[in-house]
C-alpha positions as CSV (number, residue, x, y, z in Angstrom):
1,X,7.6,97.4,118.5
2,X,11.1,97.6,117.7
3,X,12.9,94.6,116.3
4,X,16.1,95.3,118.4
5,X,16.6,93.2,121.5
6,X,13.8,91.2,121.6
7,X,13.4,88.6,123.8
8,X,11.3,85.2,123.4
9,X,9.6,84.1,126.8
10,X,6.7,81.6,127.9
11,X,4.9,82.8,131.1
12,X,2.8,79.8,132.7
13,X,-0.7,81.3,134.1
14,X,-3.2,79.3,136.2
15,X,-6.2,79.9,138.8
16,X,-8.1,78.1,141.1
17,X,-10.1,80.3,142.7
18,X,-12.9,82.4,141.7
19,X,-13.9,82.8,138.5
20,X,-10.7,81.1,137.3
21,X,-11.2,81.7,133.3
22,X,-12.0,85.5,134.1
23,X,-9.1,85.6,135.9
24,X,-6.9,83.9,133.2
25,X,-8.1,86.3,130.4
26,X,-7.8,89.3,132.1
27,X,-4.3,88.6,132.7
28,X,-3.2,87.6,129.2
29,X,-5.3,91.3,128.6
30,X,-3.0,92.9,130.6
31,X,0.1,91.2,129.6
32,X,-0.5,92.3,126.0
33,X,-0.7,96.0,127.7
34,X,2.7,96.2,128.8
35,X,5.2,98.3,127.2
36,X,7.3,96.5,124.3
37,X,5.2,93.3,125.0
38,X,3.8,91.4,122.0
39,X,1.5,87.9,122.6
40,X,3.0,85.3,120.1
41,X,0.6,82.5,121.2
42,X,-1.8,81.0,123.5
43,X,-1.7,77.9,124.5
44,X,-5.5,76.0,124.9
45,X,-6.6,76.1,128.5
46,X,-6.1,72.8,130.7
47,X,-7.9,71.6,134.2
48,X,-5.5,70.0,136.4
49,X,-5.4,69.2,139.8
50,X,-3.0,70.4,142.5
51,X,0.0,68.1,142.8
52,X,2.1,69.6,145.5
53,X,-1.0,70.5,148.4
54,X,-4.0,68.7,146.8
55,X,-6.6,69.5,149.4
56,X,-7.6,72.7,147.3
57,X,-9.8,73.1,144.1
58,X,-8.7,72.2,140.4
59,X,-6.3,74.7,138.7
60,X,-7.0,76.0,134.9
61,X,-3.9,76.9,133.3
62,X,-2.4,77.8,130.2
63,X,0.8,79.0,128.6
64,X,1.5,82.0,126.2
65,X,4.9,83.4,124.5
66,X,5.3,86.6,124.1
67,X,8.2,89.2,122.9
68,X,9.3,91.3,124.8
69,X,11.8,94.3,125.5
70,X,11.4,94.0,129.2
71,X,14.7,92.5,131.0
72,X,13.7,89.3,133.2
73,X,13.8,91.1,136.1
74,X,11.5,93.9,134.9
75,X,8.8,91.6,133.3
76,X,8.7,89.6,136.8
77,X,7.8,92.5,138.6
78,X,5.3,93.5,136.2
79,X,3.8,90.4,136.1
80,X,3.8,90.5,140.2
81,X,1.9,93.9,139.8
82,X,-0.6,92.0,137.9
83,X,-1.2,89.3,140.2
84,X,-1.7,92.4,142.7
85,X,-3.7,94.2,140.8
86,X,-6.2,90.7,140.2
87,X,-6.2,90.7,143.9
88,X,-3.7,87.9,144.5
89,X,-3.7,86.6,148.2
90,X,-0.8,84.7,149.3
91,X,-1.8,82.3,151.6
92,X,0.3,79.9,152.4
93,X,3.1,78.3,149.5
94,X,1.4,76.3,146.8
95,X,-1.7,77.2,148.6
96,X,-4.8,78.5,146.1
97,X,-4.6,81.4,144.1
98,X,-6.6,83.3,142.3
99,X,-4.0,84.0,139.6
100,X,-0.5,82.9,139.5
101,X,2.1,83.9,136.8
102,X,5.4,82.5,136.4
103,X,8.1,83.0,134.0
104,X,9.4,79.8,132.0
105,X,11.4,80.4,130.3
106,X,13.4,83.8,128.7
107,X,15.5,83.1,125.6
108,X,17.7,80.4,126.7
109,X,19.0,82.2,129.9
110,X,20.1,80.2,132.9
111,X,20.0,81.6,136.2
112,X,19.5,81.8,139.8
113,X,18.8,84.4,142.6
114,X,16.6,85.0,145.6
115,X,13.9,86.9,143.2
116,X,14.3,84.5,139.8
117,X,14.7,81.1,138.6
118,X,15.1,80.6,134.4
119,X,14.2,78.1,133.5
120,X,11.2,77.7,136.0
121,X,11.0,74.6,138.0
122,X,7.7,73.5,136.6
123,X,9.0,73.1,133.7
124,X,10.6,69.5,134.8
125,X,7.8,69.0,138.0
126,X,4.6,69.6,136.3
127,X,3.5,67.4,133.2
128,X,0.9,69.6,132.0
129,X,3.9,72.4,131.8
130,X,5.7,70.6,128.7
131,X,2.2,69.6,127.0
132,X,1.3,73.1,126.9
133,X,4.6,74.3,125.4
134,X,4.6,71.6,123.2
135,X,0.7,73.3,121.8
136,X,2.6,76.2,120.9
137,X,5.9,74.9,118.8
């Protein structure tokens, strides 16, 4: 991959539904599969509960960086075609899932629109969030 406009990103990933580590690893699989992606690093794999609706199984999530060519925009929808192509339901918000992927973070960018928030929200609202990125620094 080309050195030129590369772009540092976390992406959270967590499931709690099915067979939540299959589901994790086949989506860090097809992460690395997308065009002018590169996986950096992985962060270790942590069982939490649900903090916003808690009447639904524990979540196992994990954090990776990658590089990336993609424009924020264009690596959300990829990572939405993922979650699709997983077999994502969306039930209901902050409802189970059986795969969820979220940008962090992308460079040091700051903004807001009806499809993308940078940095993410769980960043400050989920402890397990900063742990995990502190794993990989």
């Amino acid at each position: 991959m080309s050195e030129i406009n590369l772009h540092k990103s976390f992406i959270s990933i967590g499931s709690n539904l099915g067979d939540r580590l299959q589901y994790i690893e086949t989506s860090i699989t097809e992460i690395q599969t997308l065009a002018s992606t590169r996986l950096i690093a992985k962060s270790p794999i942590l069982e939490t509960k649900a903090l916003d609706v808690t009447d639904q199984p524990d979540f196992l999530n994990c954090i990776i960086e990658i590089e990336t060519n993609l424009t924020p925009l264009m690596l959300l929808e990829q990572l939405q075609q993922i979650e699709i192509r997983l077999g994502r339901i969306k039930r209901y918000d902050k409802g189970p899932r059986e795969i969820d992927l979220d940008i962090l973070t992308y460079d040091d960018l700051v903004t807001a629109n009806e499809r993308l928030t940078l940095p993410h929200h769980s960043i400050t609202t989920r402890p397990f969030i900063k742990e995990l990125i502190r794993e990989l620094n």
